[in-house]
N, C-alpha and C positions, 0 to 999 in steps of 0.2 A: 594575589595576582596583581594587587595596584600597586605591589613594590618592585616586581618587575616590570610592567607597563613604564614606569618612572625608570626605572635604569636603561632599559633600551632607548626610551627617548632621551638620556642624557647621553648618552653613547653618539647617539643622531646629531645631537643638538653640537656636541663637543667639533664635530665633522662638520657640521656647516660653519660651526666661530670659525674653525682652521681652512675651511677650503677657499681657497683664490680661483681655483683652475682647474675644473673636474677633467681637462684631456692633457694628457703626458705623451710623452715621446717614450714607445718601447717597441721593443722588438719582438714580432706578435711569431708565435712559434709554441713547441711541444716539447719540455727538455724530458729527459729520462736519466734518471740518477739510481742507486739502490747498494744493496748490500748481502751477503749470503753470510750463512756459519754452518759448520758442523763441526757437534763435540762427541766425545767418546769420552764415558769417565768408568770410574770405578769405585763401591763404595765398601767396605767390608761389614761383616755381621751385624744385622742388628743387635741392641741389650736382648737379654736373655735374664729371666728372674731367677731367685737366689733357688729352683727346683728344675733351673737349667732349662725351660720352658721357653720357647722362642715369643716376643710380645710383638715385636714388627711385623711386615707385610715380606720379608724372605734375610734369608740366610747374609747374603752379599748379593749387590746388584753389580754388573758390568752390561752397559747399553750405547747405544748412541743415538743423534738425531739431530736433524738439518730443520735448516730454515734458507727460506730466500723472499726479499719485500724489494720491489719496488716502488719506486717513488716517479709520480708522475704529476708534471704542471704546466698548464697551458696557460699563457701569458696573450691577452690581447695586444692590439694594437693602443688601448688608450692606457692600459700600465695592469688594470684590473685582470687576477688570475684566479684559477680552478687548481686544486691541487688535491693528491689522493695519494693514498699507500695500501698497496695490493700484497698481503702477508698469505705466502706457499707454502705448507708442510707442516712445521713446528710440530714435531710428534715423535716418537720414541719408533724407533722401523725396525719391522719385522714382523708386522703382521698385512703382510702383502696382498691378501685377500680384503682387507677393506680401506685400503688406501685412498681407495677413490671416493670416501664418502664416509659418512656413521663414527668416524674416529676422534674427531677435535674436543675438545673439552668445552669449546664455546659458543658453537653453531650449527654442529653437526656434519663440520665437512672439512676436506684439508685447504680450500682458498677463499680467503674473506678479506673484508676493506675494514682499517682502524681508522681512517682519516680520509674524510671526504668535504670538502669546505670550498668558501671563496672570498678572496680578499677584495675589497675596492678602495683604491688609493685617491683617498677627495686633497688630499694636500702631501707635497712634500714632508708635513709635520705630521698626518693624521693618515690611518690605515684604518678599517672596519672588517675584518674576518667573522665568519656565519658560517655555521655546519659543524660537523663532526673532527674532535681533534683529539691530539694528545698534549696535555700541556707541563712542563717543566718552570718551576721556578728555583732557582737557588744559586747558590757560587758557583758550582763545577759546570754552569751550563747543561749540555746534556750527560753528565757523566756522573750519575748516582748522587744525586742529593737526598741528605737529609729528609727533609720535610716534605716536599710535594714534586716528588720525579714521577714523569710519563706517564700522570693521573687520565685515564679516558672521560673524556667531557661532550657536552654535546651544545652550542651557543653561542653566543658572541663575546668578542672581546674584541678591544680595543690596542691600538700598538702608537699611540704618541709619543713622539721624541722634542726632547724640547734640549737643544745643545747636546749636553754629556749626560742627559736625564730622559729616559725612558719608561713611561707608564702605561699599564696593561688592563684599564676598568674590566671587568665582565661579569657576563651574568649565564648561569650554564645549567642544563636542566638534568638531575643525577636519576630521576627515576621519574617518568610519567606515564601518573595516574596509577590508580591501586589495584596489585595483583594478588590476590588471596588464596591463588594456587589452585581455585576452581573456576572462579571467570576471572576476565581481565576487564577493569573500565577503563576506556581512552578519551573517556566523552568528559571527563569531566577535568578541575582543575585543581585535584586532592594531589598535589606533586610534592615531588621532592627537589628545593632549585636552592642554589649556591652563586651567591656572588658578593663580590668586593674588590680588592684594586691591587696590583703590585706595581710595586719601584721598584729601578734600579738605578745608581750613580755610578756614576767612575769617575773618580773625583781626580785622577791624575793615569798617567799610564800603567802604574803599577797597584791601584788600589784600587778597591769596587765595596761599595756597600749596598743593602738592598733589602727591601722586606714584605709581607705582604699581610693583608687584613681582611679579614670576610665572614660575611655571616650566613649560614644555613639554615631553611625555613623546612618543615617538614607538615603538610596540609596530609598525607597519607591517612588514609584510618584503622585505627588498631584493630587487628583482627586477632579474634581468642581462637587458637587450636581446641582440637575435642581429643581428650583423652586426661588422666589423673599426671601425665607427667609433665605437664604445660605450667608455667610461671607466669600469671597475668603480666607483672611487672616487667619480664623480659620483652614485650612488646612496646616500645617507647617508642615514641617520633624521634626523632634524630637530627636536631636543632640545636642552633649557638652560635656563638663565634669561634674562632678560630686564628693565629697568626704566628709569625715566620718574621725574624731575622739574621743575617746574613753578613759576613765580609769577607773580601781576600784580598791579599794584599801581600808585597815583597818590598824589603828596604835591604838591600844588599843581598848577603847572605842570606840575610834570615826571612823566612817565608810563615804566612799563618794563614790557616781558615777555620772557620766554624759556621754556627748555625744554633738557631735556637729555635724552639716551636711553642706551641700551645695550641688547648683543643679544649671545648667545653666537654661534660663530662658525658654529655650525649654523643661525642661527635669522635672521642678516641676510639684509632683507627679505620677513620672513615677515610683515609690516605690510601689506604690498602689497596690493592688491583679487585677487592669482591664487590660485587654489586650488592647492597644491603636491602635486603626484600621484611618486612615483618610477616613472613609467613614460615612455618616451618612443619618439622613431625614433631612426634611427642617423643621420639629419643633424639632429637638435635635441639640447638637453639636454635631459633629461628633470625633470630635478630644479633648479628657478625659485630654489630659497632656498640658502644655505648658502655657506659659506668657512671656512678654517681659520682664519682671524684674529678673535679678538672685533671687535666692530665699536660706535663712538661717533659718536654726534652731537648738535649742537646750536643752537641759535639764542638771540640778544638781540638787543632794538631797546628800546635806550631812545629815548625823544622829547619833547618840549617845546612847549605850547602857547602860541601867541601871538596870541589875541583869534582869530579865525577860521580859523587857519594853522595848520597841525599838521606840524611838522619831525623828522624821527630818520634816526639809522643803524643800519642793517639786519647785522647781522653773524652769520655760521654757519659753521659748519664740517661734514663726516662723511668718519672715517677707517675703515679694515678693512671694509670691504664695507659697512658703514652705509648705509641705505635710508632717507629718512623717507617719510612716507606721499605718495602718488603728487598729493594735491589741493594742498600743501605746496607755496609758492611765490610769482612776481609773475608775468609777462605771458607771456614766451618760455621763458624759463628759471624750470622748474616748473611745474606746472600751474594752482593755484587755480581760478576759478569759469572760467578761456578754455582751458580743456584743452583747448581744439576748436583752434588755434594755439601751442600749448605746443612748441617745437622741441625739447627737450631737459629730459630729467627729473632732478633733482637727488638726486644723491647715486650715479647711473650710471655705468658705464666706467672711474669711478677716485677719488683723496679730493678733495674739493674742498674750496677755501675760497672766501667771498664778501662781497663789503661792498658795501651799496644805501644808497643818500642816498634817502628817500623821504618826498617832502610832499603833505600835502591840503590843501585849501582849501575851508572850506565856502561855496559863493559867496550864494546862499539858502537861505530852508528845505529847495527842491526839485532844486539843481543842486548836486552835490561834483565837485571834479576832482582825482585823486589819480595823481602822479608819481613814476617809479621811473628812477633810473640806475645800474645794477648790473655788475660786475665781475667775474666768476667767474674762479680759476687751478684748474686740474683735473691731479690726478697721475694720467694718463692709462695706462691699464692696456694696454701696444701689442701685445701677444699672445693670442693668441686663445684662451680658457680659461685664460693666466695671474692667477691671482690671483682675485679673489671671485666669483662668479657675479652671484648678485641679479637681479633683473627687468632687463631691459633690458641688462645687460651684453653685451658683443659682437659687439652688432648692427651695423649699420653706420652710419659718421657718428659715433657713440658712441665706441666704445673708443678713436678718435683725438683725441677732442677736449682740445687744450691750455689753451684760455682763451676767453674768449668778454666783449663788451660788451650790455650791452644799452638803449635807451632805450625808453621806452614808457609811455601813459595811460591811466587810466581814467576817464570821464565817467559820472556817474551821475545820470539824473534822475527825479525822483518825480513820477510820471501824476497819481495820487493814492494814497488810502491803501492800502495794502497792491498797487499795482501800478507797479515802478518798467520802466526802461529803461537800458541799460549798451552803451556805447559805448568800445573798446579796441581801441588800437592801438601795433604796436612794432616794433619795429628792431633786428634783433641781428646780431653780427660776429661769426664767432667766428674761432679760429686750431687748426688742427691741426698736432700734433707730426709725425704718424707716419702712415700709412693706407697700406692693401694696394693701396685704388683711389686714391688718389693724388685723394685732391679737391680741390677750388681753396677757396678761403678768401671765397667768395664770400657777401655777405649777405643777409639775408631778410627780410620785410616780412610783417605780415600784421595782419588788422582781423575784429572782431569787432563783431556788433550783439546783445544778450541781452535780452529782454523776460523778465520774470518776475513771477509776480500769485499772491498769496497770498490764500488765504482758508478 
């Protein structure tokens, strides 16, 4: 507790060195911004083992399902504002009878708030945000980073600008007080909190480097399940450090980005979108994050422009339980924007490494069509709780998988302004080493349709 006490008052403290002027000149009002999607996709057969026995949850999926969020912020008259994001639906339709309620996977209902906060501007140099947020670090901005994309947080953080240098202290609370799945305590200060600092430069108009550091404390208390199928061990605090760096950057033609991580060996895939609770049953684990091994990873794609054609290779790696963030990816392998078709989540079941040959073409203003042929070899983790856990780890399909192809497109076209249409389709192979159900190597196909309108 007195290592947060000390970062929030340094956060304060950082605010009053910078502030001259606590009242500003703004224009005090309610803007309303926001965004909608709906996809339709399509997925074919799940594997079937070598006795022709279905192992997935159906045959072939074809579904769809919408979303719409608004964004809402009210700006005073001294500069300081209120800002919030109101998320509608997000859900698979067609079961019309409980739309209104008992459906979500998160709350129990189809409308909730991800981002509820408020900023106070004590200087031109220095901003102070508090509340509930989604935070982004990395090159692409908000478009699928590596290491820490649209992690939910709940705390403060800092927004200092000093010239072409931008720093972001914070300090953010991941889980308060201990929930043992039969009572809850709120009263006490057994938490789970996360904090440290990110940069970023931009060292010129076309380059930007950036990185970030932090360390996670875990005061929770290990709670032992009851039953013979419980692993003491699998209940660890969830503590370490953790860091991220970054650049991009174009010199001509030729363009590059990457990204590199690290995560102590408590802490791989604590990036993830799950909330990490040390409580569980005796047929789950209880505990989603954590491995003995530090865990790395990383990505580059440099690429090369030629008049309308955009060429690179895609190359990454993650070792020791290493997770990148669940949105991180191309078509089948990874999620990105077709999570709704994503066979296999990268950085899962074991280390993988990977190399994508991947071109766009922008063919008009309104049509791009952008190609991926990708390669994965995966040190496949073939025992069940040997080796890292992480999201996803030792499910089924996963922990066997040896290597996997993939081809697959994205067609992108602009309605008009701010409402485009994305058409994606792929094909993957993969190979398994090892599996308990003995699956056949068989491939899968699947198509996605995404509309999405910005405004």
């Amino acid at each position: 507790m007195k290592k947060v006490l000390l970062t929030g008052a340094a956060l304060m403290l950082v605010g009053g060195m910078v502030s001259t002027d606590a009242s500003y000149a703004a224009e005090p009002g309610v803007k309303i911004t926001g965004d909608a999607r709906v996809r339709l996709w399509y997925m074919s057969e799940e594997y079937k083992d070598n006795f022709g026995n279905k192992v997935g949850e159906y045959d072939s999926d074809t579904s769809m399902d919408s979303r719409v969020r608004l964004n809402i912020k009210g700006t005073a008259a001294g500069g300081s504002y209120a800002a919030v994001r109101i998320r509608m639906m997000e859900n698979v339709m067609g079961d019309g009878d409980t739309d209104g309620g008992s459906i979500h996977r998160n709350n129990n209902d189809n409308i909730w708030v991800d981002k509820a906060y408020v900023g106070i501007p004590f200087s031109d140099m220095f901003t102070l945000e508090a509340g509930k947020n989604r935070q982004t670090y990395g090159p692409l901005g908000a478009t699928y980073n590596f290491f820490y994309d649209d992690v939910h947080v709940t705390g403060l953080r800092g927004i200092v600008k000093l010239d072409n240098v931008e720093i972001n202290p914070f300090v953010e609370w991941m889980e308060e007080a201990q929930n043992d799945g039969t009572t809850t305590d709120k009263n006490q200060d057994n938490d789970e909190i996360r904090f440290g600092a990110h940069v970023k430069a931009k060292l010129n108009k076309d380059w930007t480097v950036g990185g970030m550091l932090g360390y996670q404390s875990d005061e929770r208390d290990e709670v032992a399940g009851a039953g013979p199928f419980f692993y003491e061990d699998e209940f660890v605090n969830n503590e370490g450090f953790f860091g991220s760096l970054y650049v991009k950057g174009q010199s001509g033609q030729f363009g590059i980005v990457g990204e590199l991580g690290i995560t102590d060996g408590d802490l791989n895939g604590f990036n993830s979108w799950y909330n990490d609770s040390v409580t569980g049953s005796a047929t789950q684990y209880a505990d989603l994050i954590g491995s003995d091994d530090t865990g790395f990873g990383g990505y580059i794609f440099p690429n090369y422009q030629i008049d309308k054609l955009n060429i690179g290779l895609h190359l990454g790696f993650t070792d020791g339980g290493f997770v990148p963030d669940r949105a991180y990816g191309f078509v089948m392998l990874g999620g990105t924007d077709n999570s709704k078709i994503t066979k296999y989540a990268i950085g899962t079941g074991g280390d993988w490494l990977w190399a994508g040959l991947v071109a766009s073409y922008q063919i008009n203003e309104s049509l791009k069509l952008t190609g991926n042929f990708v390669y994965a070899d995966v040190d496949a983790w073939t025992e069940y709780g040997d080796g890292p856990k992480g999201a996803w780890a030792g499910e089924l399909n996963e922990e066997a998988l040896d290597s996997a192809w993939e081809l697959s497109a994205v067609l992108q076209y602009t309605i008009s302004k701010g409402a485009d249409v994305y058409f994606s389709a792929g094909y993957l192979k993969p190979d398994f080493e090892y599996s308990n159900y003995m699956l056949e190597d068989d491939a899968a196909f699947a198509a996605l349709t995404r509309f999405e309108l910005k405004f």
